[in-house]
N, C-alpha and C positions, 0 to 999 in steps of 0.2 A: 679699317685696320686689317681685315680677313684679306683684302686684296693688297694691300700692303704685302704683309705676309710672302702669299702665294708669291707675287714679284718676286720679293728676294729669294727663295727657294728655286723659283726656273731662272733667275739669273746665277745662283749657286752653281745650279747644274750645268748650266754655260760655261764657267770658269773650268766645272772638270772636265766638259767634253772637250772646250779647247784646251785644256792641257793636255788630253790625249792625244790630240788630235798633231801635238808636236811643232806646232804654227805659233813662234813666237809673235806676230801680229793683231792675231784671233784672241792670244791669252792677255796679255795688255788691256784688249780693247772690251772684252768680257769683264777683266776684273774695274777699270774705267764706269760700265756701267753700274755695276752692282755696289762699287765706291757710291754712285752717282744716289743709285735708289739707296741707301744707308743715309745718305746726306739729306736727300729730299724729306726723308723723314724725321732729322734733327742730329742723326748721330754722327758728329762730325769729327772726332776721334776714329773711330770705326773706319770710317771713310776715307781720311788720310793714309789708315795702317793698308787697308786694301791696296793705295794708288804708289804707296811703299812698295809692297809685295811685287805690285804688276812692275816697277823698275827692278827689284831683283832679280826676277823672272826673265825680261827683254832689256837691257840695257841700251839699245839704239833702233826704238821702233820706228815704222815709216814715220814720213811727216805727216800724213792725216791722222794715222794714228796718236802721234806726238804730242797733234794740236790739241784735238780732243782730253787729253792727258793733261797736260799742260794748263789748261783751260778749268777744267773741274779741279785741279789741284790747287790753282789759285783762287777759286768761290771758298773751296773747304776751309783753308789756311785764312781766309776774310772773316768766314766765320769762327774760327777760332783765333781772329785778334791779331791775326802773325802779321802786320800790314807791312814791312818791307819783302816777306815771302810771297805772299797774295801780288804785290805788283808787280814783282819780278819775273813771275811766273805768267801772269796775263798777259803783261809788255811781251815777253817770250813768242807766247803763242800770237800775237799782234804780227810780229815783226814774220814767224814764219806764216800765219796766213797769206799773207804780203806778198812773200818770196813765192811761195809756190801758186798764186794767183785765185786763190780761194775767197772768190766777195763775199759769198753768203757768211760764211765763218769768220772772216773782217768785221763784218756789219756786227754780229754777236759778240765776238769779243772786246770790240768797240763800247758796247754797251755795259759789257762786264766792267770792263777797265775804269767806263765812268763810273760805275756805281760804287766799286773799290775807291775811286780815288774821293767823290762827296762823303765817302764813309770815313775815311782817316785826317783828309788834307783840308784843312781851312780854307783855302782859295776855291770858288768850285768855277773860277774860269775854264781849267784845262779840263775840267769833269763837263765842264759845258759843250767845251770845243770837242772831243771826242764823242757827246752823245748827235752832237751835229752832224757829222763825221757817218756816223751812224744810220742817220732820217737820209741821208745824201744816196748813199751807197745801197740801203736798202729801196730805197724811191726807184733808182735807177735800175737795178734787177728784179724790181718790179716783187718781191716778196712781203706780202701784207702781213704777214705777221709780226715777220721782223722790224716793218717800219711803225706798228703799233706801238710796239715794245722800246724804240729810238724814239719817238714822242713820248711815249710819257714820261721814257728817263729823263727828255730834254725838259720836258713842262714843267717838271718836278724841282729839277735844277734852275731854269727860270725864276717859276714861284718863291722858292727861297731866296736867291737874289734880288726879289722885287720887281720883276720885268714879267707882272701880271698880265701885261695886252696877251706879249708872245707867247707865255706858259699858256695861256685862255686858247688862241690861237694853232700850238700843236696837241694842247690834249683833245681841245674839238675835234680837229683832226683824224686822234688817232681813234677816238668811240667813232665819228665816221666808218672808219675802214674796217672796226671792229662788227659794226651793225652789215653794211654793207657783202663783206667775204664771209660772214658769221666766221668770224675769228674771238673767241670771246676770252681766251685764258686770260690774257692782262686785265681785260674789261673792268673789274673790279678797282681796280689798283687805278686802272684810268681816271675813273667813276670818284674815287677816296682825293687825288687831285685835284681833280675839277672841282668839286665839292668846297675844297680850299681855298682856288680862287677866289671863285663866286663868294666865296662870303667873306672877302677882305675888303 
């Protein structure tokens, strides 16, 4: 909680020096983050009004900026239940990842998208086929992290439709890559899947 804390406090101070500092891009992307740490800690009100303020503030930020924007503003608005704001906003940032040729940020928001869409939508084909999307794209630019975090959204979605082999199949997987690059953040979350498999 003390490092908690401190986070928000030097991201604070982010937000004023970029606002000093007169760089519509800087002040967006400061307040973006400091939404972000608000949210990671549960306050998901907090965090929408922050990612409000940062559009008052810059009304047409770059596009990486954007996405990143865009991106966390559609997790917050998931977690606070708004599901046609949350997909509009992650579709958003999908569609400009896309355009401006950005995989690694594709593969991510890929993943978000799935996890918004098994959260609201009773079908999780399309929640399937985007965490696919995901394991594909990350494979291919070679970032273990990402492709951790795309298996075990896929496994997860598997596992609940019943197609135990495949879910068995990518969460193995993804603890491979986890053990292997010591990538460990999801590992848990891997770990809580597999788990589920196995004992079905």
């Amino acid at each position: 909680r003390g490092r908690s804390a401190e986070t928000l406090q030097h991201l604070t101070a982010a937000v004023d020096w970029a606002q000093k500092s007169g760089n519509r891009d800087l002040v967006t992307a400061a307040y973006t983050r400091l939404a972000g740490a608000n949210h990671d800690l549960g306050d998901s009100t907090r965090a929408l009004d922050l990612l409000n303020r940062s559009v008052e503030t810059n009304p047409h930020p770059s596009d990486a900026v954007r996405l990143q924007y865009l991106t966390r503003r559609g997790m917050v608005e998931a977690d606070l239940h708004e599901a046609a704001p949350a997909r509009a906003d992650i579709s958003e940032a999908l569609a400009l990842a896309r355009r401006i040729g950005d995989r690694r940020s594709e593969a991510q928001v890929l993943i978000d998208l799935a996890r918004t869409c098994d959260r609201f939508d009773a079908d999780p084909a399309e929640a399937t086929s985007l965490a696919a999307q995901a394991v594909a794209i990350a494979k291919e630019i070679r970032v273990p992290v990402l492709e951790i975090g795309a298996r075990n959204q896929l496994g997860s979605l598997l596992r609940q439709s019943g197609n135990l082999g495949e879910a068995r199949t990518n969460l193995e997987a993804a603890l491979d890559l986890a053990t292997r690059f010591g990538e460990h953040r999801d590992e848990p979350y891997v770990l809580k899947n597999l788990g589920q498999v196995l004992s079905r």
